[in-house]
N, C-alpha and C positions, 0 to 999 in steps of 0.2 A: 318625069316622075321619079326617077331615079338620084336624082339633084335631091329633089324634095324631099324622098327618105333618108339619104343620105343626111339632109340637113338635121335633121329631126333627131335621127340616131347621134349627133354631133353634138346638140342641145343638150339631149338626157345625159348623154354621157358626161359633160360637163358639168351639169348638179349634182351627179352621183359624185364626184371628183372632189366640188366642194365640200358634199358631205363629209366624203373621207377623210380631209385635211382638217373637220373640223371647222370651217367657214361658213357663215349665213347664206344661200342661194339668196341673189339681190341681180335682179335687172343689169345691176353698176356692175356687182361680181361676173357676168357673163361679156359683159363690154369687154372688161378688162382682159377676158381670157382668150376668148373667141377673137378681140380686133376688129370689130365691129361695130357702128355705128348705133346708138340710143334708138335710132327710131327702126331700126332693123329688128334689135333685140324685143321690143315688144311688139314690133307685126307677127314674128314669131312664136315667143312665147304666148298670147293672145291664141293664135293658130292652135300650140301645142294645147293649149286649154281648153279650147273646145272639142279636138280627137280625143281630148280622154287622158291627156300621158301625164299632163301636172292640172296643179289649183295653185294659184297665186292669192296667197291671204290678206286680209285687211292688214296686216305690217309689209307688206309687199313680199314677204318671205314665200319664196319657191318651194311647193313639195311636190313628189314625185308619186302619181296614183302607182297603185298596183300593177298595172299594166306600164304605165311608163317606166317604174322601176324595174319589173321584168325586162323590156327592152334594154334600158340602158344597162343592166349588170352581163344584158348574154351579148352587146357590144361590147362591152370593158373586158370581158373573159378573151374574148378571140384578139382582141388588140392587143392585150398580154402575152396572150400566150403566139401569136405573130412575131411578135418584139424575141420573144425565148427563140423560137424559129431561126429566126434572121440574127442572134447572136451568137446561139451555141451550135447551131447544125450547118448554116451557112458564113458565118463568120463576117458577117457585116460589122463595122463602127459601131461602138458602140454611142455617139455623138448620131449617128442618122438614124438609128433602129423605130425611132418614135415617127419620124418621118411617114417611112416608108410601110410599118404597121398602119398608119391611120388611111395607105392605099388600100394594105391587103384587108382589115378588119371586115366591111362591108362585102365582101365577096366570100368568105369563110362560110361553105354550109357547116349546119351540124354535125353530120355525117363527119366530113374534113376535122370538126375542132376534137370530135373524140380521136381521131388518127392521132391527132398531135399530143393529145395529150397523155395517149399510152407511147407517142414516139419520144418525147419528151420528159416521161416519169413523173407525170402530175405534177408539174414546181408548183412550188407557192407562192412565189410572186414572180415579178415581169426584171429582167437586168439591171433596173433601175431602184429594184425595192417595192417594188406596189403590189398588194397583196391580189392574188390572182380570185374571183369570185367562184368559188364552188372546186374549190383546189382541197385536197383531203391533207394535204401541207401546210396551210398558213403557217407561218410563225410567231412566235410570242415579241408586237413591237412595241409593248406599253412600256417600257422604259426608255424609250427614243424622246430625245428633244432635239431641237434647234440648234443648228450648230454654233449660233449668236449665245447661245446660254450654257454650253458646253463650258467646263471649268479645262483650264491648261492641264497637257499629259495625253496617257494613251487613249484612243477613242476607235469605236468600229463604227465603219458607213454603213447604217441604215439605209433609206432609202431619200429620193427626193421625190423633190411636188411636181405633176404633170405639169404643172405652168413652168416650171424651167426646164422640163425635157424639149419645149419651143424655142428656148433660148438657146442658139447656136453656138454664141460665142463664148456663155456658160458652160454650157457640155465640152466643148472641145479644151478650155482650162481644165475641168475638173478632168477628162480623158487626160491629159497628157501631164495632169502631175500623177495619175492613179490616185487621185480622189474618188472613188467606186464605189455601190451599195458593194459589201461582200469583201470589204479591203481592208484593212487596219489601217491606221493613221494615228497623228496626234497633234494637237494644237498648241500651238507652241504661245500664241496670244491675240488677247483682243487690238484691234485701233479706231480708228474715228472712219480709216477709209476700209476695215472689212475685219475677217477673221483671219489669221496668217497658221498654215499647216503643212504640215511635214504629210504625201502622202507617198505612196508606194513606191513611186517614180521620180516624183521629184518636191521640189517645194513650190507653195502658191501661196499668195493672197487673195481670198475670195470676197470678193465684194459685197456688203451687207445684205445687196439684195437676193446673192446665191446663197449666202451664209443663212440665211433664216430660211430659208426654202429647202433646204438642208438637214436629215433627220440624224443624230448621230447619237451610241450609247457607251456612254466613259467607261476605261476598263480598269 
């Protein structure tokens, strides 16, 4: 049983994810994210349709009922604010912190997530930049773009996309040049093989598919 909610909680959370980015929820979009096979995703999602948590519309576009929404944002809150946990009070990677938040999320009672969040000072988002759900801090990211459309010169790291806090050997480039939500930086130029950037630490080229996954605001 515990697999199963855990699945479930994993599902929502990952439409909530698309929304945020601004992506259509599609069957294809959860393959892509989750790593899972076509005919998994819609035993699934089908499942998740009939408890109640989404409707899958005649364009096949995922939403998320009220009750599913509920679940997936009080997931996404405690996986955040986990991730803050495991960065700034225990000093974990910041390349594993997604990891290992996606053990602790499901096990965080309520009780625990208000601990955290007066141990912590209510952040508004999670080390990576993603805006924390019911945080009395959010920040203003409507001026964030793409690091692919960012113009050459100085830039600050917004945040990136939960699809590349999966990608290992993304995070630990962008870790080890201090490419960071929270960092200054600047882009020195576009190429064919990614974005090239001067960050805290050192210089990289970040390959197009980190580079657009990538939130950043010119200064």
């Amino acid at each position: 049983m515990a697999e199963l909610h855990d699945t479930t909680e994993q599902y929502l959370e990952t439409v909530l994810g698309l929304e945020e980015e601004g992506i259509t929820p599609l069957r294809a979009r959860l393959v892509e994210r989750l790593g899972v096979s076509a005919p998994s995703v819609s035993q699934t999602v089908s499942r998740l349709e009939e408890d109640g948590y989404l409707v899958v519309g005649d364009d096949r576009v995922i939403t998320l009922t009220s009750a599913g929404r509920e679940l997936a944002t009080g997931v996404v809150r405690k996986h955040r604010l986990a991730e803050r946990l495991l960065r700034d009070v225990i000093g974990l990677e910041w390349s594993k912190i997604h990891h290992e938040a996606c053990r602790w999320e499901h096990a965080i009672s309520d009780e625990v997530e208000q601990k955290l969040v007066e141990l912590l000072d209510d952040p508004g988002t999670c080390p990576h930049g993603n805006p924390i759900p019911g945080s009395t801090n959010l920040p203003d990211q409507s001026r964030a773009v793409p690091l692919t459309e960012a113009p050459e010169g100085p830039i600050s790291v917004v945040r990136i996309s939960e699809q590349l806090e999966t990608d290992d050997e993304a995070m630990l480039l962008m870790e080890g040049a201090g490419f960071v939500p929270g960092r200054d930086a600047e882009v020195k130029g576009h190429d064919p093989d990614g974005v090239r950037v001067i960050g805290a630490v050192a210089d990289a080229l970040l390959p197009p598919h980190v580079a657009e996954l990538t939130y950043v605001v010119p200064r």
